[in-house]
N, C-alpha and C positions, 0 to 999 in steps of 0.2 A: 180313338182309344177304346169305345165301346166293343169293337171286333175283339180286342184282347182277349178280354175278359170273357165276353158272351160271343164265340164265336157263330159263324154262319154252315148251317148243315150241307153236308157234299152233295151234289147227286149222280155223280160218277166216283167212282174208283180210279183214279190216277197213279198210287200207288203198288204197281204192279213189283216191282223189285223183289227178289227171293228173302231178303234179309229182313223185311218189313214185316215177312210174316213170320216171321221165328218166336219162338215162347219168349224170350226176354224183351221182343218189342210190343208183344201181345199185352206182355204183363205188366209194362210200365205205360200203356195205353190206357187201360181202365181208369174209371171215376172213382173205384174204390181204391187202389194206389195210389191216385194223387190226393185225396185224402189221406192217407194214412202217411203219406210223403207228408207233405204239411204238416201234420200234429206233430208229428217227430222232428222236424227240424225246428217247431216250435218248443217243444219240452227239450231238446240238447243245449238249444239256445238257454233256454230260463236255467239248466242244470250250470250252463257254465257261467252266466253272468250271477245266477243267486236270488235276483228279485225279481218280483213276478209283473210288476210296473214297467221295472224300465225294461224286462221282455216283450213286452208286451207293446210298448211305442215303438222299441228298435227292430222288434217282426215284422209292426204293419209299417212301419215307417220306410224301411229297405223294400217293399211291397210296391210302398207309393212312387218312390224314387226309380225303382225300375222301370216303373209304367208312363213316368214321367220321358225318359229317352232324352238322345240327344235333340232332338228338333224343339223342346220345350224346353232348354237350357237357360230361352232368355227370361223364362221365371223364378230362375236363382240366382242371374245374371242379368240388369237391365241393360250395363252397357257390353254386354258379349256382341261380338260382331255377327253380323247378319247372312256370309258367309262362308263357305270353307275355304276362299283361295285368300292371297295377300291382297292388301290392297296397296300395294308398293309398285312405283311404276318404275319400268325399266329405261336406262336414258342408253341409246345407243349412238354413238358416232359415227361420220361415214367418210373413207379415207379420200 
């Protein structure tokens, strides 16, 4: 979960595709946009619920839930199953 947050530096360019480099991916690339993303989805939020409390647990709380994913479900879920197929067995007859 560390990688999330603090990712790991490139040392190649993998990114070669023409659309990668276009101003609008330039622009939503920067540290100073995704800051400024942030604050604003934090102040629409408070503008529409009204208080600055419960914006403020349901910003970082949606924050923590994201980063939480589906593989760490069984911490909201202790008896969620373990995993993704059935555990239903099939009975087949044979003529």
């Amino acid at each position: 979960m560390y990688l999330c947050v603090m990712p790991y530096r490139c040392n190649e360019n993998l990114a070669v595709d023409e659309i990668l480099q276009s101003r609008t991916f330039r622009v939503v690339a920067s540290p100073f946009y995704a800051i400024i993303a942030q604050a604003l989805s934090f102040y629409l939020l408070w503008k529409i619920v009204g208080d600055l409390k419960f914006a403020l647990v349901m910003w970082f709380g949606m924050r923590i839930f994201a980063l939480m994913g589906k593989h760490d479900s069984k911490l909201l879920d202790p008896h969620a199953a373990t995993s993704d197929t059935d555990d239903t067995t099939m009975i087949t007859t044979t003529p």
